[in-house]
C-alpha positions in Angstrom: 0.0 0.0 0.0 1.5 3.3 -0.8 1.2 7.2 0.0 -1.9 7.9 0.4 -3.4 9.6 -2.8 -4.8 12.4 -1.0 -2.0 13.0 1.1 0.2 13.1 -1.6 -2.1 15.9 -3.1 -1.6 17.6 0.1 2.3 17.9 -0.6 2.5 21.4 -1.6 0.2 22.6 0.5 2.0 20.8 3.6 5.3 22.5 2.6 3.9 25.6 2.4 2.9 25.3 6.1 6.3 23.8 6.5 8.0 26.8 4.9 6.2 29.8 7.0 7.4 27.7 10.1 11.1 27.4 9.2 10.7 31.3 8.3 9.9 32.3 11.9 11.2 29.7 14.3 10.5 29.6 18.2 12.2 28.4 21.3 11.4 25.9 23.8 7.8 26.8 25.0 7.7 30.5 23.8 6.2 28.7 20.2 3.2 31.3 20.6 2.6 31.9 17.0 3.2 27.8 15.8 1.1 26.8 18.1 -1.6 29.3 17.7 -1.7 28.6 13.2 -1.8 24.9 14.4 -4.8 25.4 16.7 -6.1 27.3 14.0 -5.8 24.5 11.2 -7.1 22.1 13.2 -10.4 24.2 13.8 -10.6 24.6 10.4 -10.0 21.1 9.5 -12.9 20.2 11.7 -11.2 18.8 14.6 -14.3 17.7 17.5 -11.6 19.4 20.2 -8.8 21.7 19.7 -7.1 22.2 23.5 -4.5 24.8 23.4 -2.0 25.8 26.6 -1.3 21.7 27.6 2.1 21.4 28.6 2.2 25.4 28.8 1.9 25.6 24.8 1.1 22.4 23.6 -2.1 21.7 21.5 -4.1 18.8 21.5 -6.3 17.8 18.6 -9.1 15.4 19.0 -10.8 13.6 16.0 -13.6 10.9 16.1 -14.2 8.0 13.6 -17.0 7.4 12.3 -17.7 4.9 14.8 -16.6 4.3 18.2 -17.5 0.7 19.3 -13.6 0.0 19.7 -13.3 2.2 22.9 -9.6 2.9 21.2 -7.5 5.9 22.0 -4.0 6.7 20.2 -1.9 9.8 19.9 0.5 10.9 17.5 3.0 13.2 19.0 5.3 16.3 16.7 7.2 18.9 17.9 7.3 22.2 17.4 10.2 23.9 18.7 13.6 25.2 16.9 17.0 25.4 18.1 19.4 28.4 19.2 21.2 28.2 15.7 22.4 31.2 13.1 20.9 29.4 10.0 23.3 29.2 6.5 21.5 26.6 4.5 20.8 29.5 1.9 17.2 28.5 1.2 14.7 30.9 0.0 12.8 30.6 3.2 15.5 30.8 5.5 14.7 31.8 9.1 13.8 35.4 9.5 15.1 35.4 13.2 18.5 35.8 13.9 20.0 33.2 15.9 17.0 30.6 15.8 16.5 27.8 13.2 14.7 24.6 12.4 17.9 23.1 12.2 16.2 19.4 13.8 13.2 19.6 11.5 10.6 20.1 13.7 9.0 22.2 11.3 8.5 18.8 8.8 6.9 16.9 11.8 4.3 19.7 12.6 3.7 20.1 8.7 3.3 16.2 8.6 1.3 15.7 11.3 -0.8 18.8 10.1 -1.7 16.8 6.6 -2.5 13.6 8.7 -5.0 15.6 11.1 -6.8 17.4 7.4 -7.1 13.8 5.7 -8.6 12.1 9.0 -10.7 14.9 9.3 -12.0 14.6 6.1 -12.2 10.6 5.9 -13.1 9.8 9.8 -12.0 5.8 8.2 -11.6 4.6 11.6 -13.4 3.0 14.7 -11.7 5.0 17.4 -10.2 8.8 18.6 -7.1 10.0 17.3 -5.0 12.5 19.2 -3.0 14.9 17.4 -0.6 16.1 20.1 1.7 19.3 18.8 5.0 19.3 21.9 6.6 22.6 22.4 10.2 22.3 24.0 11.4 19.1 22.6 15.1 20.8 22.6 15.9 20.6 25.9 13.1 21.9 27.8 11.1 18.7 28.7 7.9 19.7 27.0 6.9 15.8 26.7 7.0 15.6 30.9 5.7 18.8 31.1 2.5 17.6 28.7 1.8 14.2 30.1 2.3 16.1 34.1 -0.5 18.2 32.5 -3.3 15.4 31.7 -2.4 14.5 28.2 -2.8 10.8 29.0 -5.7 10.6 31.6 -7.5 13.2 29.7 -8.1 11.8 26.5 -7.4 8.6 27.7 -4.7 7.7 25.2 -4.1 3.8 25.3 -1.4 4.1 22.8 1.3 7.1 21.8 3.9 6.9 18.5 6.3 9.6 17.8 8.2 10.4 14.6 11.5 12.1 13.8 13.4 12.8 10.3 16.7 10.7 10.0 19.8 12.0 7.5 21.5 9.6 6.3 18.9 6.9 6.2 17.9 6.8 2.8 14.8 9.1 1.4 11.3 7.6 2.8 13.0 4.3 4.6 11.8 3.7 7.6 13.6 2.4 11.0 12.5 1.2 14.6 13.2 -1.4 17.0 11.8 -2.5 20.3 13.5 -1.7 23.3 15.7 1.4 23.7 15.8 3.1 20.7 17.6 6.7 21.7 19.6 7.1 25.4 18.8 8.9 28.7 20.5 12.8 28.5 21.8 14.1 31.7 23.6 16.9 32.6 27.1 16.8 34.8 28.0 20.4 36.4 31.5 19.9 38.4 32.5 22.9 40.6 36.2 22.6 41.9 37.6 24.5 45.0 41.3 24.6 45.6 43.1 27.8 46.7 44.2 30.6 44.8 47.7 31.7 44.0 50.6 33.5 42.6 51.0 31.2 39.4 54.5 31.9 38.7 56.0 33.0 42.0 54.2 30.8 44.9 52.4 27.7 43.1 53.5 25.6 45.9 51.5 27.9 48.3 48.6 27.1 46.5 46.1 24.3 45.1 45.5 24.5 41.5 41.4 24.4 40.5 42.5 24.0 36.7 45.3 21.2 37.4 42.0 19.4 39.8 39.7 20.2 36.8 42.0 18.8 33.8 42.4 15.3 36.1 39.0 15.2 36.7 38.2 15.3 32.9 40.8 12.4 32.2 39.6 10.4 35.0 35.9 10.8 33.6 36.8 8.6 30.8 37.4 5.7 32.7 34.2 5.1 34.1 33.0 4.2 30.5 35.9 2.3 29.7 36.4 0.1 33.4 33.4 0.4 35.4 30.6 0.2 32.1 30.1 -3.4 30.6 31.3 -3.3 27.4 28.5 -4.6 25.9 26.7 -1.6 27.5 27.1 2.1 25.9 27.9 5.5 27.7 29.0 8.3 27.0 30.4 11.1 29.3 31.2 14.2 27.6 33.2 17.5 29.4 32.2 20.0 27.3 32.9 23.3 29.6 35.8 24.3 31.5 36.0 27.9 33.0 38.3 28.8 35.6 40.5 32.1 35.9 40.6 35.6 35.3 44.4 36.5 34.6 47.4 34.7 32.8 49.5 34.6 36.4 46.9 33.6 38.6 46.0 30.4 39.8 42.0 30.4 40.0 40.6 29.4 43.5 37.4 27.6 41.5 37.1 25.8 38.4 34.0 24.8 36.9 33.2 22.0 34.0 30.5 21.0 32.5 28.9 18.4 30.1 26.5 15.2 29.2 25.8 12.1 30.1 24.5 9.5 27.6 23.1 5.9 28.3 21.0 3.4 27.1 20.4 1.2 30.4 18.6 2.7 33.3 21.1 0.5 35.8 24.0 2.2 34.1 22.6 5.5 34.0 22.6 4.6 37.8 26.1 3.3 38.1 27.4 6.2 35.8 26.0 8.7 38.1 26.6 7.4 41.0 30.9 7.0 39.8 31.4 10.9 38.1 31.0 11.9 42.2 33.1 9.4 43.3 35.9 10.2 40.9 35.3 13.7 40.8 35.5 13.6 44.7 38.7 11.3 44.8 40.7 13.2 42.1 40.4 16.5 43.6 40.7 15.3 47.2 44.2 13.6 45.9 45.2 17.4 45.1 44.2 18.8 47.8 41.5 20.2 46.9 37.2 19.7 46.7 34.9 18.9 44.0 31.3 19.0 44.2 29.2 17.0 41.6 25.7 18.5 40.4 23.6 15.1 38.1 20.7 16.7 36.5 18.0 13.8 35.1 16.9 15.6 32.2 15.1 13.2 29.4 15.3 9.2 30.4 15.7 6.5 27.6 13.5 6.3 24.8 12.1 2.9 25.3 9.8 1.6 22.4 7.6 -1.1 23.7 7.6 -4.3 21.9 4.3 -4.7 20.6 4.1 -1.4 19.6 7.3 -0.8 17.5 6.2 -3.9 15.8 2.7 -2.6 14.6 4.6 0.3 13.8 7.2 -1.2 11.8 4.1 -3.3 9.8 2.1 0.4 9.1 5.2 1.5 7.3 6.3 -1.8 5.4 3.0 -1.2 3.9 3.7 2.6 2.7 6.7 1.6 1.3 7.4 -1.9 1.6 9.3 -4.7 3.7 12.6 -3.7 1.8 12.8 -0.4 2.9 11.6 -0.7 6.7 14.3 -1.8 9.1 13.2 -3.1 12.1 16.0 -3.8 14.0 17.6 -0.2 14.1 21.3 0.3 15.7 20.2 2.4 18.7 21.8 6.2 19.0 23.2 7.9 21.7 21.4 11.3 21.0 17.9 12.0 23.1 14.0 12.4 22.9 11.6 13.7 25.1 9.3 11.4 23.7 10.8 9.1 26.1 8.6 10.7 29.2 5.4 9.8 26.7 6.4 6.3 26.3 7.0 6.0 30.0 3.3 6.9 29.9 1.6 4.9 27.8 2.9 1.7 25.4 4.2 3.2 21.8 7.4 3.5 19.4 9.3 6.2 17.6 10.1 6.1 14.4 12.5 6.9 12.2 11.6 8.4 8.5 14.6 8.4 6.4 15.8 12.2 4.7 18.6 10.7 2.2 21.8 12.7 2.5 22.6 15.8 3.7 23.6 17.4 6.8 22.9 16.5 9.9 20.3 17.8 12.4 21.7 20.4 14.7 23.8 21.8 12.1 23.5 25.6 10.1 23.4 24.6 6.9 20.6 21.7 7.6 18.0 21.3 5.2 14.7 19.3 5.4 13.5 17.2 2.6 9.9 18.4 1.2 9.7 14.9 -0.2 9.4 12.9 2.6 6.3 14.9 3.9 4.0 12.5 2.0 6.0 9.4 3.4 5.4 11.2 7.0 1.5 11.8 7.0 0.8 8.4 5.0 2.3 6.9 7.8 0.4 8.6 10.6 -3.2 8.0 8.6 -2.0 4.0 8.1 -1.2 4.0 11.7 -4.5 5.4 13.1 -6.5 3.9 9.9 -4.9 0.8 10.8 -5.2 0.0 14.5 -8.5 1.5 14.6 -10.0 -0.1 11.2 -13.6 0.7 10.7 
């Protein structure tokens, strides 16, 4: 079974929407104008219930099939936020906002999710409620927790959730999931230092040196992944910030580093967290000096359930057939709010493939118009699908 006819006649119309989004990006929850033309659509589309402020700035669309007698609930989750980027792709409708970008393609999931809500609207082929759930903050600001802390489950009752996200680099309208964790756990590691400051050139003895503590403390770091993590268990532990000092002959009282934690295994997020204070602790103590270790839990693993990424993987073998679904998909260390959803309720994420280009997070990213069709299709197959009529 392929794209759906009438979603592929929706193409233009959902890069159009696509277009104006990428031209005026938003942040984290301030998405007052995304949300509000999404809203908007979905009244116009005929939505039964358009909910707008869930999760802060979240929207919730609710459509009914032309029967009910299932008693069945599922959601289909996109995001809407963009990312703190100056954008250098060179596309006509680059980002009007300096400093802000779709550089994730956020805008393509809204857009896609969008065409979905207008054909199911239209058609109502299903026994059953579809949820159109529109996330703010995906990028960081825990939008997903902050929704389902707000109702979005109990609510509407949603029995079943899926999420979708573009992938560069997996070829143009492939698509990938796999039961079990699918992206890791992000957590961030904030390391403040205290030794005591100094004449760097004429009394370094008479002092302890923050930035010496600090640069052992980042080489020690490493080898919690590599002796206290089973190998054939991933982490990752990442220093990424190190300030300390104010003058070239001055050795700085404090030093403070910063970075992320990645994992796939909630016992080694444990055991991962539970080491960076020990070793931080250790290292500095062996110098003299005192560390204290701020963990921060931000978004756990995304965990697809089994059942779940199963069905999913069958909706999209037929859109585009068993060759060109993989469903057994390499897990990767990067992160998804989605993962507070699936903690929720049973579901998967998915993967739709972009072909080459750059990847996400990056200035010069662009987002493939021609997967939008692949994108909906899959979203109507899925709610079409598990809810036939």
């Amino acid at each position: 079974m392929p794209i759906v006819n009438r979603v592929a006649a929706l193409s233009d119309e959902m890069a159009a929407w696509r277009h104006d989004f990428h031209e005026n990006p938003e942040l984290l929850y301030e998405v007052h104008r995304t949300a509000g033309i999404v809203a908007d659509k979905l009244r116009e589309f005929g939505c039964d219930e358009v909910v707008t402020g869930i999760g802060k700035t979240g929207v919730v669309g609710v459509i009914r099939g032309r029967k009910s007698a299932s008693g069945k609930t599922i959601g289909l989750r996109a995001d809407m936020d963009a990312l703190p980027i100056m954008e250098t792709s060179g596309v006509p409708y680059a980002s009007k906002v300096p400093g802000k970008m779709h550089a994730c393609g956020h805008d393509g999931h809204t857009a896609m999710l969008l065409g979905a809500a207008k054909y199911l609207t239209e058609t109502r082929n299903f026994d059953g409620t579809a949820i159109m759930i529109f996330q703010p903050a995906e990028e960081g600001g825990g939008g997903g927790k902050a929704m389902v802390e707000d109702g979005l489950m109990t609510r509407w009752n949603i029995q079943e959730v899926y999420g979708m996200h573009n992938m560069p680099g997996l070829p143009e309208g492939h698509f990938a999931t796999t039961p079990g964790a699918m992206l890791a756990s992000s957590d961030n590691i904030q390391i403040t230092v205290h030794g005591k400051g100094g004449h760097a050139g004429a009394g370094p003895h008479k002092s302890v040196d923050s930035v010496l503590i600090g640069s052992q403390i980042v080489n020690a770091l490493q080898s919690i992944v590599a002796r206290n993590v089973d190998p054939l268990k991933s982490a990752v532990i990442s220093i990424t910030q190190f300030h300390s000092g104010t003058a070239f002959n001055i050795i700085p009282e404090v030093a403070e580093l910063g970075g992320t934690v990645r994992t796939l295994d909630p016992e080694v997020r444990d055991l991962v967290e539970r080491r960076i204070g020990e070793v931080a602790d250790s290292v500095a103590r062996a110098y003299g000096g005192s560390a204290e270790t701020k963990y921060t839990r931000m978004y756990p693993v995304t965990m697809n359930h089994a059942r779940e990424a199963g069905l999913a993987a069958d909706v999209a073998r037929d859109i585009v057939g068993a060759d060109r679904v993989n469903d057994k998909f390499i897990p990767m260390m990067g992160a998804e709010d989605f993962s507070f959803m699936l903690e929720a309720r049973p579901g998967a994420m998915v993967l739709v493939g972009m072909g080459d280009g750059n990847e996400c997070h990056h200035p010069a990213y662009v987002f493939n118009d021609n997967i939008l069709g692949h994108g909906a299709s899959f979203w109507v197959r899925m709610i079409e699908t598990r809810m036939p009529a």
